[in-house]
C-alpha positions in Angstrom: 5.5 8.8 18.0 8.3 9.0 15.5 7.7 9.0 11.6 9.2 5.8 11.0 6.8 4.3 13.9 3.8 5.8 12.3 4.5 4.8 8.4 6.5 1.5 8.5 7.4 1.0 5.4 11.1 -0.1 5.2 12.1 -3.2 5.2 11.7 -5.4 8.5 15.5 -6.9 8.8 14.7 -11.2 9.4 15.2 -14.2 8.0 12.3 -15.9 7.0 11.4 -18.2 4.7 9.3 -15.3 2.8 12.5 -12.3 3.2 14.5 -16.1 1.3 12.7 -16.1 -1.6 14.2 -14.1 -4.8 12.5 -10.4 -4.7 11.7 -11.4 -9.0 9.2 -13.9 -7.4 7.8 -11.4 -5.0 7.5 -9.4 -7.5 5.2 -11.4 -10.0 2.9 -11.8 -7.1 2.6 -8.1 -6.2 1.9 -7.7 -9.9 -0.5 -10.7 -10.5 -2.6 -9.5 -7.3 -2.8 -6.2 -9.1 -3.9 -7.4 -12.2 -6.2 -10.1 -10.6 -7.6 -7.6 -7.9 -8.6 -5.7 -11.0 -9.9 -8.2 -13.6 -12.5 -9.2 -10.9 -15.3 -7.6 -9.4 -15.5 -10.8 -7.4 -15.6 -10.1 -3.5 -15.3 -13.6 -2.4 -11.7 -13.5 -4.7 -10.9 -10.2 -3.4 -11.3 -10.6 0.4 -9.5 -14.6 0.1 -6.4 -12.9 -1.8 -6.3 -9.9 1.0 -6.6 -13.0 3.7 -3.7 -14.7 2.1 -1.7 -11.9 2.3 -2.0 -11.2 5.6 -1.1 -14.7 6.2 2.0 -14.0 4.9 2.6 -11.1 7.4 3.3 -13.7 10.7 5.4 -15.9 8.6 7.7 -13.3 8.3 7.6 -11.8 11.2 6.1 -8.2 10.0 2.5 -8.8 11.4 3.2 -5.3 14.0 4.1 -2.7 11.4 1.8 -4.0 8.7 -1.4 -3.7 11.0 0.3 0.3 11.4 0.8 0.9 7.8 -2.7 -0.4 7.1 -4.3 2.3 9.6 -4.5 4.4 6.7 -7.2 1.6 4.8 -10.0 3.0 8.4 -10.3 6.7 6.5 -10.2 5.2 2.9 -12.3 2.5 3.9 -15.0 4.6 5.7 -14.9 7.2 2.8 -15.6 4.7 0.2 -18.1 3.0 1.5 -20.2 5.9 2.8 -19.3 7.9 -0.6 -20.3 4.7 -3.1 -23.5 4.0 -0.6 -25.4 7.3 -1.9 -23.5 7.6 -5.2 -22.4 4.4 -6.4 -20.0 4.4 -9.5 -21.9 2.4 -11.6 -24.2 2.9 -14.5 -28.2 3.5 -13.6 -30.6 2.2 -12.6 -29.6 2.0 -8.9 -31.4 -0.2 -6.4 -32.6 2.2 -3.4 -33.1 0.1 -0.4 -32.9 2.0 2.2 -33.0 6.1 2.7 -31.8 8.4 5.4 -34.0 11.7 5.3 -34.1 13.0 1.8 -30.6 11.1 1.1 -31.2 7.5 -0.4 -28.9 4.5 0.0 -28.3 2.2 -2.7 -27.3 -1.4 -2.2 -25.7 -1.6 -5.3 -23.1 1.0 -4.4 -22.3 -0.6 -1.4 -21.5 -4.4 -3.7 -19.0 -2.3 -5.5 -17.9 -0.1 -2.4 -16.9 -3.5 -1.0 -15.2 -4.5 -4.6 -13.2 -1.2 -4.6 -12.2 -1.5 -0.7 -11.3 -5.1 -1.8 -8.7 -4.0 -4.3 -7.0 -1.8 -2.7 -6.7 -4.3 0.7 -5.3 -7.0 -1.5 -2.7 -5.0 -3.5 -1.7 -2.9 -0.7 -1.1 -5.7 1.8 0.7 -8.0 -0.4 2.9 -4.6 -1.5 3.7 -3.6 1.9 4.7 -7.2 2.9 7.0 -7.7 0.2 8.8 -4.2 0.3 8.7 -5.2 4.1 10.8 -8.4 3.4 13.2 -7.2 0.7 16.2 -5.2 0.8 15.9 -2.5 -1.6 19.6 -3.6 -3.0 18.4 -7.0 -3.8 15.5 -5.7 -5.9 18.3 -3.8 -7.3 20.5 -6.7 -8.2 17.2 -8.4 -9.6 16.9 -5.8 -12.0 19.5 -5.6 -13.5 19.3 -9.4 -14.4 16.2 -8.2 -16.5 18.7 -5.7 -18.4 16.2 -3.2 -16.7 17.4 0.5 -17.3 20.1 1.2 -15.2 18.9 5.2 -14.3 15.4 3.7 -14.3 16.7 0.7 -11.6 18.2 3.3 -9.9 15.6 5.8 -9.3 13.3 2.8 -8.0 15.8 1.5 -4.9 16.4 4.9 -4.1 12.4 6.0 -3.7 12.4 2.6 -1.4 15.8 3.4 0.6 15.0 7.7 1.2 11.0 7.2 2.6 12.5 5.6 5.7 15.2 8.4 5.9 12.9 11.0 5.7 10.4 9.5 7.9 13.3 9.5 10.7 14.2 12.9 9.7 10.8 14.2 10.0 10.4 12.4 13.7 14.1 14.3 14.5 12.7 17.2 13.6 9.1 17.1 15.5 11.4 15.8 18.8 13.6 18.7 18.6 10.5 21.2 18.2 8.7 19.9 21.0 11.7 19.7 23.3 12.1 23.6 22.5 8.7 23.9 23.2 7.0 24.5 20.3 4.2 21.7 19.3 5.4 17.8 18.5 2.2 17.0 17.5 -0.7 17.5 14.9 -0.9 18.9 11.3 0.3 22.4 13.4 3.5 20.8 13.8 4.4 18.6 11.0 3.9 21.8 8.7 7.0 23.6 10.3 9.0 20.9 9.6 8.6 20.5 5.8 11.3 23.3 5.6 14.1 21.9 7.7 13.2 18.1 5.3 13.1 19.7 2.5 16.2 21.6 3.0 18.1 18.6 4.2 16.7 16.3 0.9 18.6 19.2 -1.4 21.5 18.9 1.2 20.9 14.6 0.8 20.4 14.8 -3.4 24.0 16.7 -4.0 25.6 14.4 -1.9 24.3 11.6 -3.3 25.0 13.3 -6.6 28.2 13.9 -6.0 28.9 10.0 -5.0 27.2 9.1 -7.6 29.9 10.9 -10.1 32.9 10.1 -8.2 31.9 6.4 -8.6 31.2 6.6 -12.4 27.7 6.4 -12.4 27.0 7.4 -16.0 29.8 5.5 -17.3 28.8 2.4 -20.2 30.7 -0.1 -18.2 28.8 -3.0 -16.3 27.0 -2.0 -13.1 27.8 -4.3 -10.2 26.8 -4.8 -6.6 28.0 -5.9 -3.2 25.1 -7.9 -2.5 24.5 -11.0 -4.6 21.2 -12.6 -5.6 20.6 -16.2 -7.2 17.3 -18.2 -7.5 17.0 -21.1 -5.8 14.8 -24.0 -7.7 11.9 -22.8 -4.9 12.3 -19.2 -5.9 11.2 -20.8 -9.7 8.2 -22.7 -8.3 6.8 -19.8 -6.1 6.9 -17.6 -9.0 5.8 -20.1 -11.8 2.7 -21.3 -9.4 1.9 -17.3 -8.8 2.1 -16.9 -12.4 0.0 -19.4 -13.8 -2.5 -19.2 -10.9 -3.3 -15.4 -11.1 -3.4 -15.4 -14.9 -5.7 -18.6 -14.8 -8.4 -16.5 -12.3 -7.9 -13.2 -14.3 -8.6 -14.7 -17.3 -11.3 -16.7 -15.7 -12.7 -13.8 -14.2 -12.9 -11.5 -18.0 -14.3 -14.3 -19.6 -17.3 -14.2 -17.0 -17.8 -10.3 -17.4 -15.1 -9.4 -14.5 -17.2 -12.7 -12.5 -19.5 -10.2 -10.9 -21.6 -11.2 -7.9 -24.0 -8.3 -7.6 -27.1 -10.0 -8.8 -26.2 -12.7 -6.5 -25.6 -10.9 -3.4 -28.7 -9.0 -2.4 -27.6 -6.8 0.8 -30.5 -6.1 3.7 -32.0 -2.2 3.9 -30.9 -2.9 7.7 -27.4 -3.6 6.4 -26.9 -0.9 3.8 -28.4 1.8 6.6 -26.2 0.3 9.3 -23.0 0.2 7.1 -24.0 3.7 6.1 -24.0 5.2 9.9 -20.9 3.6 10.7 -18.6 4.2 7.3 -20.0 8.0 8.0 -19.5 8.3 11.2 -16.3 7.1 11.6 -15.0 9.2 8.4 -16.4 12.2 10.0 -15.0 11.5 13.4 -11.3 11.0 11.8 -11.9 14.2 9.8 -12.9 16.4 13.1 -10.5 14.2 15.2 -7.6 15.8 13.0 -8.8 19.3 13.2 -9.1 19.5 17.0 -6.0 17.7 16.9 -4.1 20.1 15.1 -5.0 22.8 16.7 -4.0 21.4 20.1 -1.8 23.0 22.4 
């Protein structure tokens, strides 16, 4: 399995009504789910804007490599809710409903386990969706509209255009190793190749550096690109309706204390032990999966 297959975070080319709309409206709702997801400690909020999100994903055609790129939320996931369980991040006293040997569970640590899992879930999916559906140059183009620091703008769509070109790199190189029989596979073999990548990014950045001056780069005339980017009248209503929307719930939310539903939402001692074994177990069994895996031959 290649890099690239593994980490899918480039964009998906298509042409759907969500890779349409301007990457400037995109990006206010990448950035209101961040500040939202974070103004609330609301889970019924979080979970909705994490559903929506996903919705998004079949619309436009990246539901495949958004289900692979969020493989990495079954570790984090497990973690934090096994971790927050029997040490939750909030301030004492903590309710103790359940025990396992001398270790005691805590329900209110798994409320806010599920509020932290929340946030993340709803940012990253909304993120990856949108990176998914926009071509780095447009978000480029966008930008510089805003008067947005050239060098700054610059840095930005390259960090989005290299990750795939070093994930492909990175799957080259694990091919070629395996095909001269050395291992293809595991922690064993991705180490060997940092070398080769990280020789070929020097290699990549004085190229680049060197296109960069032969095109006058750090010249004070006005920056242009090939690729052009206008707003349609829908582009304004997606982004307005985002806008007033997330800022309406946020400050909803601060008014209400962060609109907590802890002493709502009373969890079973069945639940919280239950939820406990599996979060553990799995986090374990991905930590000991890796290690026998890495040390395959």
């Amino acid at each position: 399995m290649s890099m690239q297959a593994a980490l899918p975070i480039a964009m998906i080319p298509g042409n759907s009504i969500i890779h349409r709309i301007n990457p400037l409206a995109k990006l206010v709702w990448v950035v209101g789910y961040v500040v939202l997801a974070f103004s609330t400690q609301n889970i019924v909020i979080l979970y909705s804007m994490a559903v929506f999100a996903f919705i998004l994903a079949p619309i436009a055609g990246v539901t495949k490599p958004l289900l692979k790129a969020c493989l990495i939320l079954v570790p984090v996931g497990s973690s934090l809710l096994a971790l927050q369980i029997i040490a939750p991040a909030v301030e004492r006293p903590w309710t103790e409903v359940a025990s396992l040997g001398p270790l005691p569970l805590y329900g209110d640590g798994l409320y806010y386990g599920f509020v932290l899992l929340g946030r993340i879930v709803a940012s990253l999916i909304i993120a990856l969706v949108m990176v998914m559906t926009t071509h780095p140059s447009d978000l480029f183009t966008s930008f510089a509209k805003l008067k947005v620091p050239y060098t700054l703008n610059f840095m930005l769509a390259m960090t989005l255009q290299l990750i795939p070109v070093f994930q492909r790199e990175v799957g080259i190189i694990l091919s070629a190793q395996k095909s001269r029989g050395m291992k293809g596979t595991g922690f064993a073999a991705v180490l060997p190749s940092f070398v080769p990548v990280f020789v070929g990014a020097i290699e990549r950045v004085q190229q680049l550096s060197i296109s960069l001056e032969s095109r006058g780069f750090g010249s004070n005339g006005v920056k242009t690109s090939y690729r052009q980017v206008r707003g349609r009248p829908s582009d304004w209503v997606v982004g307005i309706v985002g806008a007033l929307v997330v800022a309406g719930l946020s400050t909803y939310s601060i008014m209400r204390g962060t609109w907590s539903l802890a002493g709502e939402i009373q969890f079973s001692s069945v639940f919280v032990f239950v939820t406990f074994l599996i979060s553990a177990t799995i986090f374990a069994g991905i930590i000991l999966a890796a290690i026998l895996f890495s040390f395959k031959k």
